[in-house]
C-alpha positions as CSV (number, residue, x, y, z in Angstrom):
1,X,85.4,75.7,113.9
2,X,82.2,77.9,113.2
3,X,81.6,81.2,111.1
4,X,79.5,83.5,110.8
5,X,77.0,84.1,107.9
6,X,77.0,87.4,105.5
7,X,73.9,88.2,106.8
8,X,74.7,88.7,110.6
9,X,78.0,90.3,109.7
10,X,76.1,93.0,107.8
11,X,74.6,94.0,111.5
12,X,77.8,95.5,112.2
13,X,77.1,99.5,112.8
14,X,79.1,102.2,110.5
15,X,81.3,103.8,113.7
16,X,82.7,100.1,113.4
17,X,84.1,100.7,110.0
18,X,85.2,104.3,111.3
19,X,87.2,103.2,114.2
20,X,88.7,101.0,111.4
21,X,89.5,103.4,109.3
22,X,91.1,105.9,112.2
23,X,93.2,103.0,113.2
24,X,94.4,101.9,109.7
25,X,96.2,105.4,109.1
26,X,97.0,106.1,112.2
27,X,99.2,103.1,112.8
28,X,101.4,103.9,109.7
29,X,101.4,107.7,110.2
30,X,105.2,107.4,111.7
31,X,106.4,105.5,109.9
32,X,105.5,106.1,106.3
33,X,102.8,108.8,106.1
34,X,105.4,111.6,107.6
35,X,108.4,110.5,105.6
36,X,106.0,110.7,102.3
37,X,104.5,114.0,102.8
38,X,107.7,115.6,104.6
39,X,110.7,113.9,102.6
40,X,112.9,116.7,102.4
41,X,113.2,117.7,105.9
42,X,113.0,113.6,107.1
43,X,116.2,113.4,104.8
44,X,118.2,116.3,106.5
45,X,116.7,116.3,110.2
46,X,118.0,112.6,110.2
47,X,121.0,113.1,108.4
48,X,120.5,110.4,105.7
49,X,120.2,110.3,102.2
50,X,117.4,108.5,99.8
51,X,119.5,105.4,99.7
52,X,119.6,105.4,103.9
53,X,116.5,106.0,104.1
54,X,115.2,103.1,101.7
55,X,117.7,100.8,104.0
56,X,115.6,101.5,106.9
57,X,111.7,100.7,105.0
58,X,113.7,98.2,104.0
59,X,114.3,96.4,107.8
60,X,110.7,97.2,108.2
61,X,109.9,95.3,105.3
62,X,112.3,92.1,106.2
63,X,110.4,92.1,109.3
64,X,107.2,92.5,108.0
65,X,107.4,89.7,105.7
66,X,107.9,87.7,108.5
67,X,104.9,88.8,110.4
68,X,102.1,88.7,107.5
69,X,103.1,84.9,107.4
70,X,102.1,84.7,111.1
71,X,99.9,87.3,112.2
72,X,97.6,86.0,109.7
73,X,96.9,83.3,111.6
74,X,96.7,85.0,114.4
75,X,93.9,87.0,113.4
76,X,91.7,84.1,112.7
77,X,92.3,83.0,116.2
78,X,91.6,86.4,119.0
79,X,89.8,89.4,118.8
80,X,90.8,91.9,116.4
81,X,89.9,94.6,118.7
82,X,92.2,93.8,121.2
83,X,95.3,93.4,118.7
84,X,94.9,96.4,117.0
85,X,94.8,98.3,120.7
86,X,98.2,96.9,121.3
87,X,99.1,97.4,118.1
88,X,98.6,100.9,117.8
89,X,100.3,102.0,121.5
90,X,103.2,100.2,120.7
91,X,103.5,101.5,117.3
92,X,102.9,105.1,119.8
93,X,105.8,104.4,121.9
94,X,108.1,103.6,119.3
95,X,107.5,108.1,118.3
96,X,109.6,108.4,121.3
97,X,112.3,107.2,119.8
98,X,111.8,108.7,116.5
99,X,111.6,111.8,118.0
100,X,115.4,111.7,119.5
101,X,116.3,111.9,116.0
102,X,118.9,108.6,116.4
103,X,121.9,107.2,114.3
104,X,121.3,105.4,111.2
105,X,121.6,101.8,113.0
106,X,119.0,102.8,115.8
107,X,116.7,104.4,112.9
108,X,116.4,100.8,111.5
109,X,116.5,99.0,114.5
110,X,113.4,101.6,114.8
111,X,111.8,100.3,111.3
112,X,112.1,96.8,112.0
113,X,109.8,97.4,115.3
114,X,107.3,99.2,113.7
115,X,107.3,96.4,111.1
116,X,106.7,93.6,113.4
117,X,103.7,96.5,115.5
118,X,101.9,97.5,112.6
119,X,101.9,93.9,110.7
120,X,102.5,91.3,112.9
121,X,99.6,92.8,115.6
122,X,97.8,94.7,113.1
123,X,97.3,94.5,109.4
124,X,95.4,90.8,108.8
125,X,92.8,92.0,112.0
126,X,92.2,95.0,110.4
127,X,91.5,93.5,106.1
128,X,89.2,90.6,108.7
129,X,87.3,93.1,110.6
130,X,86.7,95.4,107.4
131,X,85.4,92.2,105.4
132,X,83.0,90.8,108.1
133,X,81.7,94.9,108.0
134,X,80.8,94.4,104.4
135,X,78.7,91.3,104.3
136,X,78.0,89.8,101.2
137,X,76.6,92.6,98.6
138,X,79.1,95.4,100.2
139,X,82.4,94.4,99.6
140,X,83.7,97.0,97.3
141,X,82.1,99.6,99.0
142,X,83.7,98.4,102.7
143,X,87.3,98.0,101.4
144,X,86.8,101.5,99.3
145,X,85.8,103.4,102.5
146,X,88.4,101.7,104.1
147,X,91.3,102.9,102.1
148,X,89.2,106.6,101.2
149,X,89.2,106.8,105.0
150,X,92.4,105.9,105.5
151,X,93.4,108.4,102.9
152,X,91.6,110.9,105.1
153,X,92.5,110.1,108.0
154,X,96.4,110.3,106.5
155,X,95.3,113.8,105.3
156,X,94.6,115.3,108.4
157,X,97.0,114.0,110.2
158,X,99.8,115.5,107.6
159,X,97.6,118.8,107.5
160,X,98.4,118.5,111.2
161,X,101.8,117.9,110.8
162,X,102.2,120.7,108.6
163,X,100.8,123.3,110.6
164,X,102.6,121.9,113.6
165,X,105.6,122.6,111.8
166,X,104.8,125.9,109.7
167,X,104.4,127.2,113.1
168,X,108.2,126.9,113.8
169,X,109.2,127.8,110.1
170,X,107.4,130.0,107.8
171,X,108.1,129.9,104.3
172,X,110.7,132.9,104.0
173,X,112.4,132.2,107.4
174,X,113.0,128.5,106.2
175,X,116.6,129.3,104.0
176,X,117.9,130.8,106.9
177,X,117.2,128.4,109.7
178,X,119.9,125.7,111.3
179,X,119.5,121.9,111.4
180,X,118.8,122.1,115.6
181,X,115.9,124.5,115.1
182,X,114.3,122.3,112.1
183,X,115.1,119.3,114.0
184,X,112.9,121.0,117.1
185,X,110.2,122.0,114.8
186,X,109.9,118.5,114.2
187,X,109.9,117.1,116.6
188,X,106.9,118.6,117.7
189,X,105.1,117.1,114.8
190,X,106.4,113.6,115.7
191,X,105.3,113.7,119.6
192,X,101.8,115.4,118.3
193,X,101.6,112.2,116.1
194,X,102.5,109.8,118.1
195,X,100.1,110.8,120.8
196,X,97.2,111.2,118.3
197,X,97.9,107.8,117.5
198,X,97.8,106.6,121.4
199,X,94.4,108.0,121.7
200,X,93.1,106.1,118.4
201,X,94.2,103.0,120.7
202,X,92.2,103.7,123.4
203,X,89.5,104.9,121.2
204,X,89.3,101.2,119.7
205,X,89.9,99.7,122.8
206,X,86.6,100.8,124.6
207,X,84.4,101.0,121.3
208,X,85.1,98.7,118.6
209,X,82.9,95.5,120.1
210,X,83.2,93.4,116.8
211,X,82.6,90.5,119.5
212,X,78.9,91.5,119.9
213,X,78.5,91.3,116.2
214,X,79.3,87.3,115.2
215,X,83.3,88.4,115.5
216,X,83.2,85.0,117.5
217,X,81.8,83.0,115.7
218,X,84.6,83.5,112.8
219,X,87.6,83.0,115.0
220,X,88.7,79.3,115.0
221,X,89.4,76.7,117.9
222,X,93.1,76.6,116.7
223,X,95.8,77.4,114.1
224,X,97.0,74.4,112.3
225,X,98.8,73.7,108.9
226,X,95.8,72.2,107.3
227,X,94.2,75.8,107.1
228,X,97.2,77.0,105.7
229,X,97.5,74.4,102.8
230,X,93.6,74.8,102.3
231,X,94.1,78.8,101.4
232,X,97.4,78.0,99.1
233,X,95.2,75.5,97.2
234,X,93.1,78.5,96.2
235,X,94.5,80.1,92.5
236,X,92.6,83.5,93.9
237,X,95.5,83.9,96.6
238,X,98.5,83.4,93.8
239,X,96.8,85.8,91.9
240,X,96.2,88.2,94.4
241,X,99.6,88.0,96.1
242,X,100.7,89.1,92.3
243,X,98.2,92.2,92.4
244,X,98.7,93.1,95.7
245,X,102.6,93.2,95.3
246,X,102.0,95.6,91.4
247,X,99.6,97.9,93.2
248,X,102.0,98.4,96.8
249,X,105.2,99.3,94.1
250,X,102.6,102.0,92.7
251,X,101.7,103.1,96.4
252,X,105.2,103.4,97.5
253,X,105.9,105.3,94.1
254,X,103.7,108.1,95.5
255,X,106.3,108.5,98.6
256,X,108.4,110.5,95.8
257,X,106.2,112.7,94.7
258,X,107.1,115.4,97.0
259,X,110.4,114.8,96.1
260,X,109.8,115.2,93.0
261,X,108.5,118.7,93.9
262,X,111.3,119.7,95.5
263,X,114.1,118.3,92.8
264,X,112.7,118.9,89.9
265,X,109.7,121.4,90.0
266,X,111.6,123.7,92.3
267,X,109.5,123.7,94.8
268,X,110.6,124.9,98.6
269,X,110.1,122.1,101.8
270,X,107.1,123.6,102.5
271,X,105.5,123.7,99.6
272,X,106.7,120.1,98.7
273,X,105.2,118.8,102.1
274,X,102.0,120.6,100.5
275,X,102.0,118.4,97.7
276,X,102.5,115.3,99.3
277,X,99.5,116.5,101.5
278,X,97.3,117.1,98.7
279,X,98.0,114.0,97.4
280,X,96.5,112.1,100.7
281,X,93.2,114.2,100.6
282,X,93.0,112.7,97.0
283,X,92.8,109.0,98.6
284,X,89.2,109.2,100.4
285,X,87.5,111.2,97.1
286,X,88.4,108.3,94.9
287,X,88.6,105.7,97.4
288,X,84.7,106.2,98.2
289,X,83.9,107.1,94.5
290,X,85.7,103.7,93.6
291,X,84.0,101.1,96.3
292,X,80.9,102.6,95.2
293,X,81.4,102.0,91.6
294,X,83.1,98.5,92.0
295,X,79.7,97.4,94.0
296,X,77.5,98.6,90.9
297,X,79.7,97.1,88.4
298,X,82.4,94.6,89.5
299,X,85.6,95.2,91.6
300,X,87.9,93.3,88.8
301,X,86.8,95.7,86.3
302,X,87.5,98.3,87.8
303,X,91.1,96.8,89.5
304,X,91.7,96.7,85.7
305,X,91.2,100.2,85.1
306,X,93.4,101.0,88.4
307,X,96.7,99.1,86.6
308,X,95.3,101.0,83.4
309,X,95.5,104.5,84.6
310,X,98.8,103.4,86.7
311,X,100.5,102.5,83.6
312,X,99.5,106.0,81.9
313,X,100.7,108.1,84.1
314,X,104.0,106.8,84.8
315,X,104.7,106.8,81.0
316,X,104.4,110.4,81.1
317,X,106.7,110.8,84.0
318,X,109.4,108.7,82.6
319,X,109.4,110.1,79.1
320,X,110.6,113.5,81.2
321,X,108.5,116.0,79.8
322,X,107.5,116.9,83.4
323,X,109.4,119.6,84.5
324,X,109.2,123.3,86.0
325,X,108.6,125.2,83.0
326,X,105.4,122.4,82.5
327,X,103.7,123.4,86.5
328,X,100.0,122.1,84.4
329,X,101.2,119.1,82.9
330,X,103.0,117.6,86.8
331,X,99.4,118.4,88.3
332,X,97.7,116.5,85.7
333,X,100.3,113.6,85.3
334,X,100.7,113.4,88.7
335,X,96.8,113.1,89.5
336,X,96.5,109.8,86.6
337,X,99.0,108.3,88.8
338,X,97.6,109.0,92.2
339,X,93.9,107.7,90.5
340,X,95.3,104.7,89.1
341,X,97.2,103.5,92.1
342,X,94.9,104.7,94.9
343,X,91.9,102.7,92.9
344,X,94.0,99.4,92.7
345,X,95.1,100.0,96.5
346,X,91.4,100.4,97.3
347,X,90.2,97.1,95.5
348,X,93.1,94.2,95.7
349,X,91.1,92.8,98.8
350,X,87.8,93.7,97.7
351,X,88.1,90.5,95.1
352,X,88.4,87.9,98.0
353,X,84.4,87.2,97.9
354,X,84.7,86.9,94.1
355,X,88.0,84.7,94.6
356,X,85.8,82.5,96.4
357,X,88.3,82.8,100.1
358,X,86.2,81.5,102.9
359,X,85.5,84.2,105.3
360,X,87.0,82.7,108.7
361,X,90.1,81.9,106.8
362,X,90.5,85.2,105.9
363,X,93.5,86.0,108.0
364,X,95.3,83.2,106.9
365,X,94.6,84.4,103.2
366,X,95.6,87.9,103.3
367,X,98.8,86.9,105.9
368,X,99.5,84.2,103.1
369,X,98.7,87.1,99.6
370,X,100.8,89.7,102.0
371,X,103.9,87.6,102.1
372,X,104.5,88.0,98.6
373,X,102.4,91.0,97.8
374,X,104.1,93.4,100.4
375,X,107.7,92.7,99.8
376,X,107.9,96.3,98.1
377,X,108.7,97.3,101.9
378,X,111.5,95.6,101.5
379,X,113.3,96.7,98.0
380,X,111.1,99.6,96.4
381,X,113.2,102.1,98.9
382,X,116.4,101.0,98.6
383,X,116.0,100.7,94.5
384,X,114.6,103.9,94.0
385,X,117.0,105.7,96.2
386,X,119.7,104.2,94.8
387,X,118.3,105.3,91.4
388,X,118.1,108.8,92.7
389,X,121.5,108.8,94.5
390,X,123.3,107.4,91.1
391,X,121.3,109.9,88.8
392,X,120.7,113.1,90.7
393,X,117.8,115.5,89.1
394,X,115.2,114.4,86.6
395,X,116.9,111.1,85.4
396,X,116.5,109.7,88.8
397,X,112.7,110.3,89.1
398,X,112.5,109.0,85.1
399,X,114.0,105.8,86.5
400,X,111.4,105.2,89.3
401,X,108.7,105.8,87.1
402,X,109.3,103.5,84.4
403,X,110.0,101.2,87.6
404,X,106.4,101.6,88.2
405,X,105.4,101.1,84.5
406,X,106.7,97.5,84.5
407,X,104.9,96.4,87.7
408,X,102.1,98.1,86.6
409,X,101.7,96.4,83.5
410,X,102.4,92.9,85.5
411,X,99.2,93.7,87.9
412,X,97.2,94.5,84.8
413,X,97.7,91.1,83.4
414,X,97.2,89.3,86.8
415,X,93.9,91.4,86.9
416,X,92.6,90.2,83.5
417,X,93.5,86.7,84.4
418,X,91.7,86.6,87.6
419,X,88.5,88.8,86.3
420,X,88.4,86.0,83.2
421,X,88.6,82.8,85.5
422,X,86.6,83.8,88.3
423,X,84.2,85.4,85.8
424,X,83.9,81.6,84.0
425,X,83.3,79.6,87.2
426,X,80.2,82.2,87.9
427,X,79.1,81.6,85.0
């Protein structure tokens, strides 16, 4: 077993961290980053309700439990640019599908797939590749970019979306049109995805050549137990499984938002979708202006802030003060939120170096943090669809936020714990 040093992983060129970047959107562009930025029409062209739909991120998160456990090993054992490739053409073919608009039992079957493509494959290569990128002084700034990019990247590809499907339907015509002509509109926008991602595969496939920049010598000669039990002895991982799993409830929180839009502020499909687009061109502003500020202070503090800000905002959507006559007050709300959980999102892996995780085990950490800190795939849809199924309007939406008040304040004290311990054994 050899690794590399910080120093040599800092030769690694920036096009590197942007072909990381492209591929971690793109991958989750089906199945998330449509459904959060077009939830109204996802609801009706697939003939489900909020409840349904939560059932089937919840298959995906089953499944994806599954494969953080052991596709973190994997990626401390074979080249993370060959399995995010794969990773991202499979997760391609699987639009296909999606775009046959299929029964409910299909649709899941469809979820669990992409779970087991975009995790097992995917996700522990990616958080590897991205932490070898930022060396030993960069860290904060690496895993900001990362998730700013992403954000970005998320961005465009809904700006896509929606002008792939504002083609079809304008604004006025909308009312008036029938489920087969939304459902063709669509369509469209899943196939233009899908291939987009494709073409990211390829795009990694012939470019991102971590190998010629010490990616070998950080793979291990084999996967064995002993790593495993080497990483859980590590209070770090505990703690970051607990941050990582506060901060993914306040991400998936944000897959409402355009709901919200649509039930409660009256907004039309369109402009709902426009919201939820808005919303992902927030993620690369504060996910560069966070990295950059975590680097020049410390990644903790600001995680703290993150949970602070999280907490804030919620409170002022569960209170349920926010509603049509108050079009200032959901912009403002609704930007504390998105700051707050987009800065905790951007920073929950930047703390491995200060957590002290070894850098060639860091597949088996984040597979290992991911188990726990990721199970929001599995019960954050079906909870708060059946809390807007059971209370229809506002009180729904009240529900889910002081849902995300309670986790939020539950990362904030992991993130105190972990700055204070880690933060004592520097000193």
């Amino acid at each position: 077993m050899s690794y590399a040093s910080d120093a040599s992983a800092q030769k690694a060129p920036l096009y590197i961290l942007f072909l990381l970047i492209l591929a971690g959107e793109a991958v989750f562009i089906l199945p998330f980053v449509l459904a959060r930025v077009f939830r109204p029409t996802v609801l009706e062209v697939f003939q489900v309700d909020n409840l349904q739909l939560g059932l089937c991120f919840s298959v995906y998160g089953v499944v994806a439990m599954l494969s953080y456990l052991f596709g973190g090993p994997l990626a401390d054992r074979y080249s993370s640019r060959k399995l995010i490739a794969i990773a991202l053409w499979l997760t391609a073919i699987g639009g296909i599908l999606f775009a046959t608009f299929p029964q409910l039992l299909v649709l899941q079957i469809l979820y669990g797939y992409w779970g087991f493509t975009t995790i097992f494959l995917f996700w522990a290569p990616m958080i590897k590749a991205t932490r070898l990128w930022g060396g030993n002084n960069s860290q904060g700034k690496a895993f900001g970019f990362l998730e700013g990019g992403r954000g970005l990247v998320g961005a465009l590809f809904g700006s896509i979306g929606l002008l792939v499907f504002s083609f079809v339907i304008s604004n006025d015509e909308y009312q008036g049109l029938d489920l087969s002509t939304n459902r063709a509109a669509f369509r469209q926008v899943i196939l233009v995805c899908a291939g987009m991602v494709a073409f990211v595969g390829l795009l990694v496939w012939r470019f991102m050549r971590l190998d010629n920049y010490a990616a070998k010598e950080i793979v291990i000669d084999k996967i064995s137990y002993d790593q495993i039990k080497q990483v859980l002895r590590l209070p770090s991982v505990w703690l970051l499984m607990i941050i990582i799993l506060c901060a993914y409830v306040g991400y998936k929180i944000t897959d409402l938002f355009s709901l919200y839009a649509n039930d409660v502020m009256q907004y039309d499909p369109v402009q709902s979708a426009q919201v939820g687009t808005v919303l992902l061109y927030m993620r690369p502003v504060l996910g560069v202006i966070i990295g950059l500020l975590a680097d020049r202070t410390q990644s903790t503090i600001m995680l703290i802030l993150g949970f602070v800000l999280a907490i804030i905002g919620a409170i002022l959507f569960a209170t349920g003060s926010i509603i049509s006559s108050a079009p200032l007050l959901f912009i403002v709300s609704t930007l504390i939120v998105a700051t707050g959980v987009y800065a905790t999102r951007s920073l929950y892996f930047a703390i491995m170096k200060k957590g002290q995780i070894p850098l060639y085990l860091t597949g088996t950490a984040v597979g290992l943090a991911s188990l726990l800190g990721y199970t929001p795939d599995v019960f954050v849809g079906p909870v708060t669809g059946y809390m807007l199924e059971n209370a229809p309007g506002i009180k729904g939406h009240q529900h889910a936020f002081w849902f995300l008040a309670c986790f939020s304040i539950i990362g904030l004290i992991a993130s105190v714990v972990f700055h204070r311990y880690y933060n004592r054994i520097e000193s």
